[in-house]
N, C-alpha and C positions, 0 to 999 in steps of 0.2 A: 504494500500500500504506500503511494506517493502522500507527503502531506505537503504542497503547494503554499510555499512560505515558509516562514523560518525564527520569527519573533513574537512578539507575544501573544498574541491569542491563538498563532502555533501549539503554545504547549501545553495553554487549555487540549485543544484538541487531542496532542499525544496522550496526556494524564487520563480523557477518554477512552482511545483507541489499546491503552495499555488495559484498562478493565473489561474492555470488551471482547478484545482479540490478544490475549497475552501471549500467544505465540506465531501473532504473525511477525513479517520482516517489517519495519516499516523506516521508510526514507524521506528525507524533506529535499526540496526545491527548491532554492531560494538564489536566482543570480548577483542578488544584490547586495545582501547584507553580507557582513565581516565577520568572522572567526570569532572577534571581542563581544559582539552582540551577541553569540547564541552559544554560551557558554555550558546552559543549560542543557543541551540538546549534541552540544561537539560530540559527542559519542556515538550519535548516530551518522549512518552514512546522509552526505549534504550533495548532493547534486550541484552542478552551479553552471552549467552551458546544456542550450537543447539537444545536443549530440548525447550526453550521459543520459537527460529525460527519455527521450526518445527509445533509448538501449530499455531502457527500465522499463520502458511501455510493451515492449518487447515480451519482457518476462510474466506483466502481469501491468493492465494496463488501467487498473482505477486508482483514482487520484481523488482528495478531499480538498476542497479550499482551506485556508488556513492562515485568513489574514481578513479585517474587518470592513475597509473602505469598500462602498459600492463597485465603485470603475474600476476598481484593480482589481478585486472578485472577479467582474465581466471577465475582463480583460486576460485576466489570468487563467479565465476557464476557456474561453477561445483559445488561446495560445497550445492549452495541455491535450486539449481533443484535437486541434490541427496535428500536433505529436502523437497521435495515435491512443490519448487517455481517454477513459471512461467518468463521465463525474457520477461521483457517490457523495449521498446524505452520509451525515452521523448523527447520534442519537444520544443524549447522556442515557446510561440506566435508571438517573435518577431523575431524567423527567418526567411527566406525564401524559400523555396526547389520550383523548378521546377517543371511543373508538365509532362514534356516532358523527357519520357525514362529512369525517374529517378528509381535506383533500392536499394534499403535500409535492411540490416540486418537487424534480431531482436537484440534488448538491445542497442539501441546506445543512447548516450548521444548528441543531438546537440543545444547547448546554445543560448546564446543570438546573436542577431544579425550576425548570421553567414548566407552567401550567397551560395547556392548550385545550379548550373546552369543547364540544360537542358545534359542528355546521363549519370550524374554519378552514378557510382554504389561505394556501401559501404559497406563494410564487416559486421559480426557481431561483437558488444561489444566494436565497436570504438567510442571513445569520439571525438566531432570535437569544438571546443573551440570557446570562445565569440571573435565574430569577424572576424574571419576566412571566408577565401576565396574559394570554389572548383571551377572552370572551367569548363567547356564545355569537356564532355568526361574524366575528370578525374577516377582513381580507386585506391581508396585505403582498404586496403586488411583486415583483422579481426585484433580486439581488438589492435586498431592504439591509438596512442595520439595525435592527433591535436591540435597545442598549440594555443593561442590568437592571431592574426593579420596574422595568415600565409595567403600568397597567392599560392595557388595551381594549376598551370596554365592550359591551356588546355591539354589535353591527354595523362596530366603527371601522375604515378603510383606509391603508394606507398606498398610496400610489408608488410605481415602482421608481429602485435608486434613491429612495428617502431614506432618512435616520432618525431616528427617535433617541432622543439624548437620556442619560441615565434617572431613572426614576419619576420619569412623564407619565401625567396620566392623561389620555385622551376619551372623551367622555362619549356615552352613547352616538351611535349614527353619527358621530363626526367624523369629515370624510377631508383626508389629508392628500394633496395632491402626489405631485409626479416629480423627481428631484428636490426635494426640501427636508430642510434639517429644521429640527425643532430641538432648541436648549435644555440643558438636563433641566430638571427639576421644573418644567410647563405644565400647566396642564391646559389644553388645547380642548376648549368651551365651543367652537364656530367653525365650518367649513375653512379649509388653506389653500388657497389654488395651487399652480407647478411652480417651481424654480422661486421659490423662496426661502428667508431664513426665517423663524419665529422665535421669541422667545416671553415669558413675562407667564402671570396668574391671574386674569388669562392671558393665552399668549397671542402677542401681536406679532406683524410684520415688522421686523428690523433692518430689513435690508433685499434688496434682489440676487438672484444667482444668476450666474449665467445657463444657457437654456442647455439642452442636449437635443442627439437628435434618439428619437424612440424607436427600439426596435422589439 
């Protein structure tokens, strides 16, 4: 098993992947970070050119994401299936998920203790963070970030390439658009259109993003 990245929320993931599969192989990805950064993890074998990925896909060719920003999620998971990868969810043992209506991308990241209620559905490539709340009927849309403690209430929608900052709560049927980041500690009372920042109780607009294009 490839793990796509090599820093911190990398090893959330290994700390999973070691409870769940203690004896498989499992190797990281990462062209860019430094020896000094993943001090943690130098033990295991580091990949770092797509010549070496690619061998490895060879062998066995599913790969986890393993790093938290929306567009380098994307980006990274294009890059590992043009190299021949497979993307694979992970699952903590100690989350929860529903087993009513529930509907789940491939490649998602869902941590530790996170609670996922009966009717949600999840995009692909979204990461849902240790702790984390989903609701009854919630949707949130492709390669999101879910950060730690949100709570994501019933039937409320998050548009894809959004983040939800740590310990947001977003309230019933509130429907958050398409690229936008909301500040930890929001809670998001009122519809967010796309490509903005929010923040505040409730939370406002504080600024524009730049757009993306959708795919």
């Amino acid at each position: 098993m490839v793990v796509a990245g090599a820093r911190g929320h990398a090893l959330e993931i290994l700390d999973i992947l070691l409870a769940l599969f203690p004896k498989e192989e499992i190797v990281f990805f990462d062209p860019v970070s430094t020896v000094v950064e993943m001090k943690a993890i130098n033990h295991y074998q580091i990949l770092k050119t797509e010549d070496e990925l690619r061998k490895k896909f060879e062998q066995n060719p599913n790969f986890i994401l393993g790093m938290g920003d929306s567009f380098i999620r994307k980006k990274t998971a294009e890059d590992c299936i043009r190299l021949g990868g497979k993307l694979q969810s992970v699952v903590s043992p100690e989350a929860y998920i529903s087993k009513i209506g529930v509907s789940l991308g491939d490649g998602l990241n869902i941590m530790h203790r996170v609670v996922i209620q009966p009717a949600v559905c999840i995009g692909e490539g979204t990461l849902i963070n240790a702790g984390a709340f989903v609701h009854h009927e919630a949707v949130i849309g492709k390669y999101c970030q879910v950060c730690p403690g949100v709570f994501l209430t019933g039937a409320a929608r998050v548009g894809d390439y959004s983040m939800i900052g740590t310990g947001v709560v977003v309230l019933p049927k509130v429907k958050i658009g398409s690229n936008v980041v909301v500040a930890a500690g929001s809670i998001v009372t009122h519809d967010i259109p796309d490509n903005v920042m929010v923040a505040g109780a409730p939370a406002v607009i504080k600024k524009q993003r730049a757009g993306f294009c959708k795919r």
